[in-house]
C-alpha positions as CSV (number, residue, x, y, z in Angstrom):
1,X,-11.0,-0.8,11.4
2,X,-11.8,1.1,8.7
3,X,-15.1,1.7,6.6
4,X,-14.0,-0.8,3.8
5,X,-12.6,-3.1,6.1
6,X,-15.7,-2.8,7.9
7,X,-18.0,-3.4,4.5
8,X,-15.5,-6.5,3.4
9,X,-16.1,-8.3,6.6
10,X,-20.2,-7.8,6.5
11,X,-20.0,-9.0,2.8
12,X,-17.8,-11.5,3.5
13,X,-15.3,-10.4,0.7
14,X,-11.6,-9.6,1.0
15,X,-9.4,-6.8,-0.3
16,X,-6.7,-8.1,-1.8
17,X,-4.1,-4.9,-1.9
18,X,-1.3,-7.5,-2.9
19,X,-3.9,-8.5,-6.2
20,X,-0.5,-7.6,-8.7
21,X,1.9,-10.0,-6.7
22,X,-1.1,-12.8,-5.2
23,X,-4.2,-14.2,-5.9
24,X,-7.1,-13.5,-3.6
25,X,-7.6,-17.2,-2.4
26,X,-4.1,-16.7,-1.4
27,X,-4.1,-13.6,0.1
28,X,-7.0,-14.7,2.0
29,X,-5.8,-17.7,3.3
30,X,-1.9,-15.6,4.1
31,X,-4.6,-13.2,5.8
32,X,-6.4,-15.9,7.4
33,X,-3.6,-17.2,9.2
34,X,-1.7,-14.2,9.8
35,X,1.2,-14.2,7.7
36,X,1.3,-10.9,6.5
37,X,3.0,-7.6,7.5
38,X,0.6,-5.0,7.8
39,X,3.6,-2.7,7.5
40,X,5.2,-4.3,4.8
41,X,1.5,-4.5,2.8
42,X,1.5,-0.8,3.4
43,X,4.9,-0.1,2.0
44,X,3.9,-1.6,-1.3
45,X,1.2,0.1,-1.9
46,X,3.0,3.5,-1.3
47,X,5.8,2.5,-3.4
48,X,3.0,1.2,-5.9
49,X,0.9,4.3,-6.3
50,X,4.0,6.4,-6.0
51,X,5.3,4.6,-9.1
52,X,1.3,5.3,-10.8
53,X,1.8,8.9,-9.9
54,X,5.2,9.4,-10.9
55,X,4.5,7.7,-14.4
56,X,1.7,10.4,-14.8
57,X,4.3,12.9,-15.0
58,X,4.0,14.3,-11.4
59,X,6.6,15.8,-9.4
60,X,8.2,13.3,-6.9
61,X,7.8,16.1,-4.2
62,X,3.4,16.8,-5.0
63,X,3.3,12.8,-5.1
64,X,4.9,12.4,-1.5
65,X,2.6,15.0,-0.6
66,X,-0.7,13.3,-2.5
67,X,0.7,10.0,-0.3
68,X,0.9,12.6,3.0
69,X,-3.2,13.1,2.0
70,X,-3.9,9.6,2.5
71,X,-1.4,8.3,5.2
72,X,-1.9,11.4,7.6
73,X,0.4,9.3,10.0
74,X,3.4,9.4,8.3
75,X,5.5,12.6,7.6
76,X,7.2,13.7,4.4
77,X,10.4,12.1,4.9
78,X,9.0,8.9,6.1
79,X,7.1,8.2,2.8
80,X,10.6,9.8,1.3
81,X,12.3,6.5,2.5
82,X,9.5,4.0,1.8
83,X,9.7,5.0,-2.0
84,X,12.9,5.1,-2.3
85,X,14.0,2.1,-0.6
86,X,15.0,-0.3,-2.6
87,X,16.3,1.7,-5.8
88,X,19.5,-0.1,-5.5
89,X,18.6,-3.1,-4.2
90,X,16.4,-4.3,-7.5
């Protein structure tokens, strides 16, 4: 679990990661009863902040790499697919 995880559950508040798509109450009570893909949650936010980064102006390779900073798990070509995904599928 991690540290703001750990503070949400003492405080008895919830992170909503999904807050452009869902309302908390929802994503609280999709959370609740385990309807969500971790993975999937995950994805989004990559593609999400990719898209923030990329409409900064920075390169698509020192974005991937910023994204490589904060999911140490996941190599360059992994977070390489995730982004570009669904480009031709919207």
């Amino acid at each position: 679990m991690e540290l703001m995880e750990i503070m949400e559950v003492a405080n008895g508040t919830v992170h909503n990661p999904l807050s452009g798509l869902i309302g908390d109450d929802v994503y609280e009570l999709l959370e609740t009863h385990n309807l969500l893909n971790e993975k999937g949650v995950r994805d989004y936010q990559i593609r999400k902040r990719f898209r923030e980064m990329r409409s900064e102006d920075v390169p698509a390779y020192d974005a991937i790499e910023s994204l490589r900073d904060e999911y140490p798990y996941l190599q360059f070509d992994t977070i390489r697919k995730i982004v570009y995904k669904l480009n031709g599928k919207r």
